[in-house]
C-alpha positions in Angstrom: 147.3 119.4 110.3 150.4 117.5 110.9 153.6 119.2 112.5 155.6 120.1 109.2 153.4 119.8 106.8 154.1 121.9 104.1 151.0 123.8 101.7 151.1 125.5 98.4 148.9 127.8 98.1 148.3 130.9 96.8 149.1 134.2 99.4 145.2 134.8 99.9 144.7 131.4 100.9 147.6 131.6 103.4 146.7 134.7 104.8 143.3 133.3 105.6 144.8 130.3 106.9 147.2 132.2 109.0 144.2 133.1 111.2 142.5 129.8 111.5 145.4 128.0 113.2 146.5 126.4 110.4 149.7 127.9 110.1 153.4 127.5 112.4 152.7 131.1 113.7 149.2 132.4 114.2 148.3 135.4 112.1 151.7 135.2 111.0 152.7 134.4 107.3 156.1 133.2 106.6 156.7 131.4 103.5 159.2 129.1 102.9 159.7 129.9 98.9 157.8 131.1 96.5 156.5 129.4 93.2 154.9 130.2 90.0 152.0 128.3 88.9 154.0 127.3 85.6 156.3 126.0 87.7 153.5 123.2 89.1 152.4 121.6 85.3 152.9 118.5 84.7 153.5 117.5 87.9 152.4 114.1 89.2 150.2 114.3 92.2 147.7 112.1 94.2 144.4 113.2 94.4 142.8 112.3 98.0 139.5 109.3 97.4 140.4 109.5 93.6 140.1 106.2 91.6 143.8 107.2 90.1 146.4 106.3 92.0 148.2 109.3 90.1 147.5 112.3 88.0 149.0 115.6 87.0 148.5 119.2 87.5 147.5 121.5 84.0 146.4 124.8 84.1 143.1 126.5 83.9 142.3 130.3 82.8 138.9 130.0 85.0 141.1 129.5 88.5 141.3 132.5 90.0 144.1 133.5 92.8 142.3 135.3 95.4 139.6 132.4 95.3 140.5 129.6 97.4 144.0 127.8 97.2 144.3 128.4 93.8 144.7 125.0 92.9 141.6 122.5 92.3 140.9 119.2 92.2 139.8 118.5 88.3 136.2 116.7 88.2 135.3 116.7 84.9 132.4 114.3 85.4 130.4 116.9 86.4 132.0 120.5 86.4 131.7 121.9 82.7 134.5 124.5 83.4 137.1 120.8 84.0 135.9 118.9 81.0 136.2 121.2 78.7 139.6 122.3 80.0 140.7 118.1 79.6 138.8 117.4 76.4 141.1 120.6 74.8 143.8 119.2 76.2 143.0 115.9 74.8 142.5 116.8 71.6 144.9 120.0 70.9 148.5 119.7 70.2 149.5 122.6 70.3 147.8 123.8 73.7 149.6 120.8 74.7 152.9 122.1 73.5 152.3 125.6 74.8 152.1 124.4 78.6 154.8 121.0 77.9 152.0 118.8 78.8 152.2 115.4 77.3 149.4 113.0 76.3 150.2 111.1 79.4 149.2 113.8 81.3 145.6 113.9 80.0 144.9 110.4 79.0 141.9 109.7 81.5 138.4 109.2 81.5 135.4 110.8 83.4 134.5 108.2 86.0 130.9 108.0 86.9 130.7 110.1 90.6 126.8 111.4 90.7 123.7 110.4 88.8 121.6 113.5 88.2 118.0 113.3 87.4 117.6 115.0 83.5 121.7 114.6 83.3 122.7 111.0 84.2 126.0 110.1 85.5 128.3 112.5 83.5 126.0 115.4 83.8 129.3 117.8 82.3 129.6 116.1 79.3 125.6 116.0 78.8 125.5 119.6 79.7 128.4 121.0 77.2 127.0 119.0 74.7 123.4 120.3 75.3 124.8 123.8 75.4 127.1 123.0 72.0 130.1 124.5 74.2 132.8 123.9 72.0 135.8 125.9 73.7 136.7 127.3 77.2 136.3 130.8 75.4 132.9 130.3 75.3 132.5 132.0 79.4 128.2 132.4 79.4 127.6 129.5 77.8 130.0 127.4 80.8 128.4 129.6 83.8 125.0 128.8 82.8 125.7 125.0 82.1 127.6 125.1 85.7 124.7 126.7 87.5 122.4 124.2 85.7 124.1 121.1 87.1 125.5 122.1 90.3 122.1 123.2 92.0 120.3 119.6 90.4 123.1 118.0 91.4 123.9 119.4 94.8 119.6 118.8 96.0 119.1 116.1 93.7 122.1 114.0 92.7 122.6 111.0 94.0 126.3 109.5 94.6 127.3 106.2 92.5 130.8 105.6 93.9 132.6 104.7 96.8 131.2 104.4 100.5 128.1 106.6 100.0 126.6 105.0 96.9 122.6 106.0 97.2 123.3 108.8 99.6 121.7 112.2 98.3 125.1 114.2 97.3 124.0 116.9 100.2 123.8 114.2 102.7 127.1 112.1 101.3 129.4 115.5 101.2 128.9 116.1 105.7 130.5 112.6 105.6 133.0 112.7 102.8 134.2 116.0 104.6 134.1 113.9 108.1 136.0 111.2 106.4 138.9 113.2 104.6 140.1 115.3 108.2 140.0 112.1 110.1 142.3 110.3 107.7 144.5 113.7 107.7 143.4 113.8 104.0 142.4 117.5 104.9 141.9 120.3 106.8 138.9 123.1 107.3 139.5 125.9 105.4 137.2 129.2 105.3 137.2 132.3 103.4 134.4 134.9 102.3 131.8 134.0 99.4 133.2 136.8 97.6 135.0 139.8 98.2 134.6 141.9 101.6 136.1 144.6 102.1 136.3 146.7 106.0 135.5 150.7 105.8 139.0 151.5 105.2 139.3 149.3 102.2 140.9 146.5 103.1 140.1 142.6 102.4 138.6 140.9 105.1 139.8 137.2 105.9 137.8 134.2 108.0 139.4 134.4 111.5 138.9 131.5 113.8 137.6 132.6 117.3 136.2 130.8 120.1 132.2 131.4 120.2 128.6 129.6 120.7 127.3 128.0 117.6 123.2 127.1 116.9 123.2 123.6 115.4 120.7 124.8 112.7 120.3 122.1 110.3 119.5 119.5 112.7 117.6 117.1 111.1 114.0 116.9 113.0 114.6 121.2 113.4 114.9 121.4 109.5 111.9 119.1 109.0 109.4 121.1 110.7 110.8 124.6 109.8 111.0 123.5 105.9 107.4 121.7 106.2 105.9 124.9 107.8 107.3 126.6 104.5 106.2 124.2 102.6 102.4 124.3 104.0 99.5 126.5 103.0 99.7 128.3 106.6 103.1 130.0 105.2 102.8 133.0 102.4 106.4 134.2 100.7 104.0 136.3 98.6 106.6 135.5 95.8 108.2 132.4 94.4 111.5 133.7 94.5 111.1 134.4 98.0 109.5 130.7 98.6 112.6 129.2 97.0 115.0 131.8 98.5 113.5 130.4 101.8 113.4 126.6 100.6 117.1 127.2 99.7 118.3 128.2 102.7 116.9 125.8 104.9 118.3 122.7 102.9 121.8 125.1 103.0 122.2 126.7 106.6 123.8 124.3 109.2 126.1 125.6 112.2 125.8 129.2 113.2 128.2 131.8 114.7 125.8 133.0 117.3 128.2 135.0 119.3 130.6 137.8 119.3 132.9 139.8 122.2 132.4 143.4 121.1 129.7 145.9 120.6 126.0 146.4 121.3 123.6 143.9 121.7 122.4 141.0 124.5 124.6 139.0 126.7 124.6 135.2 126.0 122.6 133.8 129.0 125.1 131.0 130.0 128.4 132.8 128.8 128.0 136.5 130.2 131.7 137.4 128.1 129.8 136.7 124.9 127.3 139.2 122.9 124.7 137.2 121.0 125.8 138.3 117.1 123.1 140.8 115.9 122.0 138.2 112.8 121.0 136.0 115.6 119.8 137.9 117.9 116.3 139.9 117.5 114.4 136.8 115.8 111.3 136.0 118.1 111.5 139.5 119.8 108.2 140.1 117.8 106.5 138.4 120.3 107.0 141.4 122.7 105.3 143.6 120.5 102.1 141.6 122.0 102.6 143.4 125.3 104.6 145.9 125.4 101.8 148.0 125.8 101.5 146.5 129.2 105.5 147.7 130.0 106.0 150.8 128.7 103.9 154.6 128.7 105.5 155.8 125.4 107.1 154.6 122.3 110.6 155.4 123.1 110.2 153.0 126.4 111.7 155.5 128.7 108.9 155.4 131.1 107.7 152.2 132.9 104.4 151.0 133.2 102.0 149.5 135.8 105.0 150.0 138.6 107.0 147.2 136.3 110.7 146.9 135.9 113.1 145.0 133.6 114.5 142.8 136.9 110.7 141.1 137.6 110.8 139.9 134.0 112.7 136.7 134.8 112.9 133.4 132.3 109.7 132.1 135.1 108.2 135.1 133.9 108.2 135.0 130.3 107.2 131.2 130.3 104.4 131.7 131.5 103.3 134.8 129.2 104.7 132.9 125.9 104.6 129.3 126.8 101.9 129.1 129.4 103.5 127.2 131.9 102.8 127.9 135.3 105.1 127.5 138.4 105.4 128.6 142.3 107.6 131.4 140.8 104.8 133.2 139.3 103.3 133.7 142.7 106.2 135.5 144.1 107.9 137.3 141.1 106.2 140.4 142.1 103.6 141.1 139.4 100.3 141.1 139.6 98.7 137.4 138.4 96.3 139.0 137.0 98.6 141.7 134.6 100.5 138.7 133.8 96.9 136.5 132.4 96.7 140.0 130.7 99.5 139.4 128.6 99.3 136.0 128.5 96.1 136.8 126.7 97.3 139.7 124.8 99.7 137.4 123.3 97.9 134.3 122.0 95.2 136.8 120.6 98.3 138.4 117.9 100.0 135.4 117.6 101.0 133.9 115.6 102.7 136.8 113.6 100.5 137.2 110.4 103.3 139.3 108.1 106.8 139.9 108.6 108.2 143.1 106.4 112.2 142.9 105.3 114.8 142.8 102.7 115.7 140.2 100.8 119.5 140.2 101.4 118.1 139.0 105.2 116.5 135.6 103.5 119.9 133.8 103.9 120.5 134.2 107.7 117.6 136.6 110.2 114.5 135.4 108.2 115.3 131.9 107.9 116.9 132.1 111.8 113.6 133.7 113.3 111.4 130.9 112.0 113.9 128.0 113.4 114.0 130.3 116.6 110.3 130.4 116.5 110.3 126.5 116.0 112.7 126.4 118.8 110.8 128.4 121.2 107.2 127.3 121.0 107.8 123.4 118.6 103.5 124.6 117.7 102.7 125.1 114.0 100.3 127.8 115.2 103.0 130.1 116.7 105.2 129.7 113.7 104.9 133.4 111.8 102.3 133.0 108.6 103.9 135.7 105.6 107.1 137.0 105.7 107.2 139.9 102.4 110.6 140.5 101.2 111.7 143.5 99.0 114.6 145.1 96.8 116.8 147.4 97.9 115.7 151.3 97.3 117.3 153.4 93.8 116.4 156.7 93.6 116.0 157.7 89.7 117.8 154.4 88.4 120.8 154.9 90.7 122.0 153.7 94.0 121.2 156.4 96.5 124.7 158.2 98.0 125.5 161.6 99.6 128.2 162.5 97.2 125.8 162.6 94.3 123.2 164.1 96.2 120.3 161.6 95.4 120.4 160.7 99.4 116.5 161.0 100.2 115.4 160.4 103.9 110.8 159.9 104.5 111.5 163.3 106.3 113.0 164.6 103.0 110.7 163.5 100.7 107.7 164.6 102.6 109.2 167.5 103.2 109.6 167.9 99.1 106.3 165.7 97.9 103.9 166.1 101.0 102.5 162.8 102.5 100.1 161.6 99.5 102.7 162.5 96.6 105.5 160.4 98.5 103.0 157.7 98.7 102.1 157.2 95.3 105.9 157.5 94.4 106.8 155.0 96.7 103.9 152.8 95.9 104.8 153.2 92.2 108.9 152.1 92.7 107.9 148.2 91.9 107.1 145.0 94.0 108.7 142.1 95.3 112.4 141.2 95.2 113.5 144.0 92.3 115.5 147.0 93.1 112.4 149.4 94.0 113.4 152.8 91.9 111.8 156.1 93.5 111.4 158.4 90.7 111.3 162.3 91.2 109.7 163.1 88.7 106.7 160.8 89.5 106.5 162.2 92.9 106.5 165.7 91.0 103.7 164.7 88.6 102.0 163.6 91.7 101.7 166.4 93.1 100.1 168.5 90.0 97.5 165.5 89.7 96.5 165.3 93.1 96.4 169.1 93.4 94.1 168.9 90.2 91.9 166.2 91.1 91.5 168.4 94.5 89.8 171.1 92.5 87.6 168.8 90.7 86.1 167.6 93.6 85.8 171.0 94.7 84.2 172.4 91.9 82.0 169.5 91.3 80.4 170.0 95.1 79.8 173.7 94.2 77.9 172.8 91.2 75.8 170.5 92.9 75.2 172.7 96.0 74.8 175.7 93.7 72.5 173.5 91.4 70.2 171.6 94.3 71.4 174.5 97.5 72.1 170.7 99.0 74.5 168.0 98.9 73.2 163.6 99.4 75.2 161.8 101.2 74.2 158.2 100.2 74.8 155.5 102.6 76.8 152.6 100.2 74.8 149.7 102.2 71.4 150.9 101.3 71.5 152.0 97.7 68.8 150.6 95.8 69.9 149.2 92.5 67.0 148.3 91.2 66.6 152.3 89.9 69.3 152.5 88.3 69.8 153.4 84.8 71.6 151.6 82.2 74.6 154.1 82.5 74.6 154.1 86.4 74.9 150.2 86.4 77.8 150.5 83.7 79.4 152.9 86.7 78.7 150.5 89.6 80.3 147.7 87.6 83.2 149.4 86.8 83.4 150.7 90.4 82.8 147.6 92.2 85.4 145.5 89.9 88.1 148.5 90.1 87.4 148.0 94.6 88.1 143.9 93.7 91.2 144.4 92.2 92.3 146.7 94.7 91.6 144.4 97.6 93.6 141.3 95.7 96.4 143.6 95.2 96.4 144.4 98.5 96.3 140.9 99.9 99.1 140.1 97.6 101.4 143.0 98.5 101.5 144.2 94.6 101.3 148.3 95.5 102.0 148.9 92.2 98.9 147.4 91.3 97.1 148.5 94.1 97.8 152.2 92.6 97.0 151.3 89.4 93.2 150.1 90.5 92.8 151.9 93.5 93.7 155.3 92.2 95.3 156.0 88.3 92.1 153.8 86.9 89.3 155.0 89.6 90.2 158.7 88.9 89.9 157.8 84.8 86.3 155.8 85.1 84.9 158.7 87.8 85.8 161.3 85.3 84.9 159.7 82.3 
C-alpha cells in the first residue's frame, strides 16, 4: 500500500483492514468522509488487467455490505449474478433512469476470460440461458447457475486471455494475485467466510499476527496426499466425504499453524509460540501404538517400565516411528530392547485402518493429518486407510441445548435407556454426513422390545427344558445339513443371508442397516 492512498470501502471492510496493517493507524479506523453508494454510479473508473481502459460503477441488489469492500469488479463473462445485472441495464430504460445511468455506461461486451468444459468461453451467458433466468429477481435460479459454473470453472476452466492463456484458472489466479500486489494494483485483504461471532456476541474480524505457517499445497506434497485419496488403499466410506476430501486438497494452501495463548504444544524451534490446536494432534495416533509401553492406566498419571517424558527425545521417537538408528539410542537411557518393542508394536497397527470424526473437521484436521502423515513417514503404507465422517447429533429433530432441556450426555441416556436401548437409538439416528437425530421415543420403544424379546427367550428355554428335562447346545461348525427339513433350510437361508447383510453393513459403516439385519429382521424371521 502506498503512503496516502486513499480506499472506499464499506465500514466492515475497513475495520478488517484496520487490523491487517493496511490502515494509517493500526486497529484504528478514522475515516476521512463518508459516502453513499448512490453517490459512486456512474462514475468512470479503471478496472486493474481489464481490456477497458475505462468503465463505470452501477449498482447491484446482490452486493452485500458486510461482505467484502462492498464494491466488485463486474465479470459478466462468467458470474450470472453480473450479466444479468448488465444485460437489464442494457436493455431497460427505465432502470436506467431510476439510478441516472446512461447507455454509455453499459455499452460493453462480455470478453472471452475462461473456457469451461460443458459452458465454453462465456459460461454466464450459457448458464442463464440454460436456466431461462430472465431477471435478477429470479435469486434460486442465479445461486444454482453460480454454483454450477464457479466450481467447473475454478478446477476445470482454463484461461484464454492475457499472460496465462492455457493455465488451469486455479493455477493462473496464485500468479494473477502475485502479479496485481507487485504492480501496486492491490493489496491482501482477509475477512471470515461468513459470519463469526465471539461468546459475547460480537463480529470477529481477520487480524494480522506474526506466526509459523505449513506450506500445505506444495506441489509434490499435494500429489502424493491427493493420489493416496485417490487410490484403492483409501476408504471415505461415502462419496461426499471422498469429494469433501478431494476438495480440500486442490483448496488448502498456507496454514496458520501457530498461536501465543492457551493450551496446547510449544512449537519446537519457536518456544513463544503454541502449535494452533487444528494443527496440532494429527499423527498423535501413532502413539496409541505404544502407549501401553508408557503408561499403567488410562488417565496416564502413572509411568511405566521406570520411563519418563524427558528420555523420549526426537532420537528417540525416530527410531520407534521411522526406524532409524543412531549412537543416541544407546545412551538415551531406555532399554534397546523396550524400544524394538515399540518399534514392533508400532509397524504391526500401522498404518491406521479407520479414523472416526465430524465432518465439519474435513476442511482443515482430517485433511492436515494425512499431509502430516505424508510429511512424517513420505510411505504409502503409513498413510491412514478410512477415515468415517458423520453429522452433527439432534436430539428429536432439534439441535440439542440446555435451555430447552433436550441436552443428553452417554451417562444420561444410559442412565434413562440402559446400555442396549441407547444402542439401538443411536444406531438408528442415520449414517454418514446427515445430521444424526436421536429419537426418545425410539430409545423408549427399545426398551419394551428388548424387555419382551427377553421373555421370549426365557419362556422358550422353559418349554424346551420342561418338554425334553434338557437343553442342546449345537456347535454352528458341525451342523449337518444334509438332515434338514425343507422348513429348517428355508430358516438357515434366511439366517445366513440376514448374518451377510449384517457383516456388509458393518464393513460399510451403515448402523442403520446393520440394525435393520442384524436385529429388527433377525428377531421377525426367528419368531415367525
Amino acid at each position: 500500500m502506498k503512503s496516502g492512498e486513499l480506499f472506499i470501502c464499506s465500514e466492515n471492510a475497513a475495520i478488517n483492514m484496520s487490523y491487517q496493517e493496511l490502515t494509517k493507524e493500526n486497529k484504528k479506523v478514522i475515516p476521512i468522509e463518508k459516502i453513499k453508494g448512490s453517490e459512486l454510479l456512474g462514475v468512470c473508473v479503471e478496472a486493474p488487467l481489464s481490456v477497458y481502459g475505462k468503465i463505470y460503477a452501477i449498482p447491484m441488489e446482490t452486493i452485500s455490505m458486510n461482505k467484502g469492500t462492498g464494491i466488485v469488479t463486474s465479470v459478466p463473462s462468467d458470474a450470472p449474478d453480473d450479466w444479468v445485472t448488465l444485460r437489464e441495464f442494457q436493455t431497460d430504460e427505465k432502470i436506467r433512469a431510476k439510478y441516472k445511468i446512461t447507455e454509455e455506461m453499459v455499452d460493453f461486451k462480455p470478453v472471452p476470460i475462461i473456457n469451461i468444459p460443458d459452458f465454453g468461453n462465456l459460461s454466464a451467458i450459457e448458464v442463464c440461458n440454460r436456466f431461462e433466468i430472465k431477471n435478477s429477481k429470479e435469486k434460486e435460479k442465479l445461486i444454482k447457475a453460480k454454483d454450477e459454473v464457479y466450481s467447473k470453472g475454478f478446477y476445470s476452466g482454463i484461461m484464454e486471455i492475457g499472460d496465462y492463456t492455457g493455465l488451469k484458472v486455479n493455477e493462473a489466479k496464485i500468479k494473477v494475485k502475485a502479479e496485481m500486489i507487485t504492480k501496486n494494483l492491490a493489496v491482501s485483504y482477509y475477512e471470515p467466510e461468513s459470519v463469526v461471532k465471539n461468546r459475547m456476541g460480537e463480529n470477529c474480524i481477520v487480524a494480522l499476527v506474526d506466526q509459523w505457517f505449513i506450506t500445505y499445497g506444495e506441489d509434490n506434497w499435494q500429489k502424493f496426499v491427493m493420489d493416496h485419496v485417490k487410490s484403492d488403499d483409501f476408504n471415505a466410506y461415502s462419496q461426499a466425504t471422498q469429494k469433501g476430501f478431494e476438495e480440500i486438497i486442490n483448496w488448502l494452501k498456507e496454514w496458520g499453524c501457530s498461536r501465543t495463548f492457551g493450551l496446547g504444544s510449544k512449537i519446537p524451534w519457536d518456544k513463544q509460540y503454541l502449535i494452533e490446536s487444528l494443527s496440532d494432534s494429527t499423527i498423535y495416533m501413532a502413539y496409541y501404538t505404544i502407549s501401553n509401553f508408557l503408561h499403567e492406566d488410562l488417565y496416564g498419571d502413572k509411568s511405566k517400565n521406570g520411563l519418563s517424558s524427558e528420555l523420549f527425545t526426537e532420537e528417540v521417537f525416530d527410531y520407534i516411528f521411522l526406524g532409524i538408528n543412531n549412537e543416541a539410542i544407546i545412551s538415551c537411557g531406555i532399554p534397546v530392547e523396550l524400544l524394538d518393542q515399540m518399534r514392533e508394536s508400532f509397524t504391526f497397527w500401522y498404518p491406521m485402518d479407520l479414523r472416526c470424526s465430524g465432518k465439519d473437521l474435513i476442511g482443515n484436521h482430517l485433511t492436515m493429518s494425512l499431509y502430516n502423515h505424508a510429511a512424517v513417514w513420505n510411505d504409502k503404507n503409513y498413510m491412514p486407510r478410512g477415515i468415517f465422517c458423520n453429522g452433527y447429533i439432534l436430539v428429536n429433530g432439534e439441535k440439542m441445548s440446555k435451555s430447552k432441556g433436550n441436552f443428553y450426555t452417554l451417562n444420561d441416556i444410559i442412565r434413562d435407556y440402559g446400555c442396549d436401548a441407547s444402542r439401538i437409538a443411536l444406531a438408528d439416528c442415520g449414517d454418514g454426513l446427515d445430521d444424526a437425530n436421536f429419537v426418545t421415543e425410539i430409545a423408549d420403544s427399545s426398551v419394551n422390545r428388548l424387555y419382551s424379546f427377553e421373555n421370549f427367550v426365557k419362556i422358550l428355554i422353559k418349554e424346551t427344558w420342561e418338554k425334553k428335562n434338557e437343553i442342546v447346545f449345537i456347535d454352528p461348525d458341525n451342523i449337518n445339513v444334509d438332515n434338514f427339513n425343507y422348513f429348517d433350510k428355508i430358516f438357515d437361508n434366511n439366517i445366513n443371508y440376514l448374518l451377510d447383510q449384517t457383516k456388509v453393513a458393518y464393513n460399510h459403516m451403515k448402523y442403520k442397516d446393520v440394525l435393520k439385519y442384524g436385529f429388527y429382521e433377525f428377531i421377525v424371521r426367528i419368531l415367525f
